[in-house]
N, C-alpha and C positions, 0 to 999 in steps of 0.2 A: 504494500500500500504506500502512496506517495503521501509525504512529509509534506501538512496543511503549510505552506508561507506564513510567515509573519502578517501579511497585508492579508489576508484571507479573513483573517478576524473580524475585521472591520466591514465586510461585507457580509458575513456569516450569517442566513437566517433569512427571512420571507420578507418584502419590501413590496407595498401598496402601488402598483401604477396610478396615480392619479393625474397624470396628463399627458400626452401626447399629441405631438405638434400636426401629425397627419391627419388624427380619429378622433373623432367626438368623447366627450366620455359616456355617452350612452351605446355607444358600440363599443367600448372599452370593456365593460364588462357582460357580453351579448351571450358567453355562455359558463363563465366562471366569472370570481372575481377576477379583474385586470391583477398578475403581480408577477415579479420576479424572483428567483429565490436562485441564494448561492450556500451550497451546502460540500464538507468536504474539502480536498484539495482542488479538485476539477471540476467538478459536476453542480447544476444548475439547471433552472428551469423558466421559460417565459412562456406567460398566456396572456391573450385579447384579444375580442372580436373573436372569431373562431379558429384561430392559432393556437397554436401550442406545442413547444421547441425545447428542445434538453439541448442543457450548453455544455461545453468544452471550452473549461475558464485558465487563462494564464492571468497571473496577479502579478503588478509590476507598479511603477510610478508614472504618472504623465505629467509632464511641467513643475515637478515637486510635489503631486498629489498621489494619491494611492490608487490606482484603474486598473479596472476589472477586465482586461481584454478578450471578446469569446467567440468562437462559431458555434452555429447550432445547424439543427436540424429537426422537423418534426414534420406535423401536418397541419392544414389552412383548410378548413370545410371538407379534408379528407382528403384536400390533393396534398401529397409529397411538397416540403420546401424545405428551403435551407437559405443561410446566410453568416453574418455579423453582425458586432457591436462593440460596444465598451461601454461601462458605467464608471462614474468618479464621484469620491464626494465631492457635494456643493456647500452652500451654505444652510444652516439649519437643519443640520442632520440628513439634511434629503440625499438621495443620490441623484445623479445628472446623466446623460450618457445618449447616446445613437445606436439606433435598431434597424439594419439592413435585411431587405431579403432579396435573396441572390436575382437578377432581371425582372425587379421588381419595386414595388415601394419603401422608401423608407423613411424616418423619423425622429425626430429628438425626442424625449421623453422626461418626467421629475418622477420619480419617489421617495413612500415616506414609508418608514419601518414600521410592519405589520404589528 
């Protein structure tokens, strides 16, 4: 088993989507709540609107801050997708970050710990 980083801590645990720059928030949470969740050394998890993707997380710093760098992969109303991202703390304990899907749409996002 891989050895959790240091910076993993900080991210550890279930984090509320509550906005995204692309999607309303009543399509945010269309079939679960909206949330992100980083759990472990690697592994994580994003849903909204009817997404939902396990991450593959490296933890590192961006500009001096602690970023959660990830690709995923899941399913979108049952089609196959895949993409990136990265979360960073922001201010007020939120996190900040960009949510890619591969030839497809994408978006900045806040949350706030579950």
């Amino acid at each position: 088993m891989a050895k959790v980083p240091a910076f993993a801590k900080a991210f550890a645990g279930r984090w509320r989507i509550v906005e995204m720059d692309n999607w309303d928030n009543d399509f945010l949470g269309l079939v679960e709540e909206a949330h992100l969740s980083f759990k472990g050394a690697t592994d994580g998890e994003i849903a909204f609107g009817a997404l939902k993707g396990f991450l593959d997380v490296r933890y590192g710093a961006r500009d001096g801050s602690a970023c959660a760098e990830f690709s995923w992969e899941g399913q979108d109303d049952n089609d196959p997708v895949c993409g990136r991202g990265w979360a960073a703390m922001g201010t007020a304990g939120r996190l900040v970050g960009h949510f890619y899907i591969h030839n497809g749409d994408d978006s900045g996002f806040v949350c706030e710990r579950d």
